[in-house]
N, C-alpha and C positions, 0 to 999 in steps of 0.2 A: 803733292802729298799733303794731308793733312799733319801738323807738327806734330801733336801730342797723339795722335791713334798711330795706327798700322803704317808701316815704313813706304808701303806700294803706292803708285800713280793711284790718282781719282779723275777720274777725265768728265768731260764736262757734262756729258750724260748724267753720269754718278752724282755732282757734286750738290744740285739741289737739295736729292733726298737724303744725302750726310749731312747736309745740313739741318734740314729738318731734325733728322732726327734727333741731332746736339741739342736744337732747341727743345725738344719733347725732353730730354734728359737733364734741361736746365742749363746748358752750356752757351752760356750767351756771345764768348768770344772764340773765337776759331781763327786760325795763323794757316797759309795754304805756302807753300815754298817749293817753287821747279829745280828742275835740275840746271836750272843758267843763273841760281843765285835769287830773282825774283821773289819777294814775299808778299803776299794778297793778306791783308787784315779785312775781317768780318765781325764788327762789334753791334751788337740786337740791344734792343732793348724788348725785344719781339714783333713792336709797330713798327719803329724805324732801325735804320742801320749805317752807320757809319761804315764804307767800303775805301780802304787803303792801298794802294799798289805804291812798293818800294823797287827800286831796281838792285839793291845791296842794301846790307845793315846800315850803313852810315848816312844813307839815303834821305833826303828827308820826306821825297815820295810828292805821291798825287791824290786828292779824294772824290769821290764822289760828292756831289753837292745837287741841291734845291732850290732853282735860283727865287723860287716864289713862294718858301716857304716862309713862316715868321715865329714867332716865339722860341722855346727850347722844350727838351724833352729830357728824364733825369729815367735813369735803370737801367743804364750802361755797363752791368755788371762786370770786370773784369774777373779772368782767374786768379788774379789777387785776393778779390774780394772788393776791391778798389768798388765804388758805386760815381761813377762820372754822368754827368750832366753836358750837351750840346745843343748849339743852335741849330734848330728843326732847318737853317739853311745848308747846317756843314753833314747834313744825315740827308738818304731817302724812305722812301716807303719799303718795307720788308718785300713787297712783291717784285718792287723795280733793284731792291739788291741784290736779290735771287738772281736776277733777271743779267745782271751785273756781273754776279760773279760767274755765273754760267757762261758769258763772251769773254772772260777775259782769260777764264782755265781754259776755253775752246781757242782761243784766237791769240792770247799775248796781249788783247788790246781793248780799249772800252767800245763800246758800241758807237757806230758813227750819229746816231742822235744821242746821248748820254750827254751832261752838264756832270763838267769835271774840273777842277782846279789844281794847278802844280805849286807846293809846298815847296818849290827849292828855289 
């Protein structure tokens, strides 16, 4: 389920075009959370995307990475308002985090090609 909308599952069909449409509405961060406790973060900047899987709150999780990309990218807008800045290596391309979170809400898991790194 998405945190902040409607309480009901989004199944991985679904969950592209809620995305999208966050982004059309200017929602650049979106929080996904199953029913086993799991949290998915999805931070845009609309090019790239930082993709987060937590197993629990205190988790310190896994992300999605770019092992060949270089510089940083800044308009990581949080719902704070927060404006965060990342290396273009610890984000991907919006189309590959689509891509991303669509196997992970379908499956539990990242894709067997995916470049991923554990933060704990």
């Amino acid at each position: 389920m998405i945190n902040d909308t409607d309480p009901g599952p989004v199944s991985s069909a679904l969950v592209t075009a809620a995305l999208r449409s966050r982004l059309t509405h200017g929602q650049l961060e979106t929080w996904l959370s199953s029913s086993s406790g799991r949290l998915l973060g999805f931070v845009t900047n609309t090019e790239r995307a930082m993709v987060m899987l937590f197993d629990e709150g205190d988790d310190p999780g896994e992300h999605a990475v770019d092992p060949d990309a270089a510089g940083s990218s800044d308009g990581f807008v949080l719902r704070n308002g927060q404006n965060d800045e990342y290396p273009d290596e610890d984000t991907v391309p919006i189309h590959e985090a689509l891509r991303l979170v669509e196997q992970i809400v379908g499956t539990g898991c990242w894709p067997a090609d995916a470049h991923w790194v554990a933060d704990r």
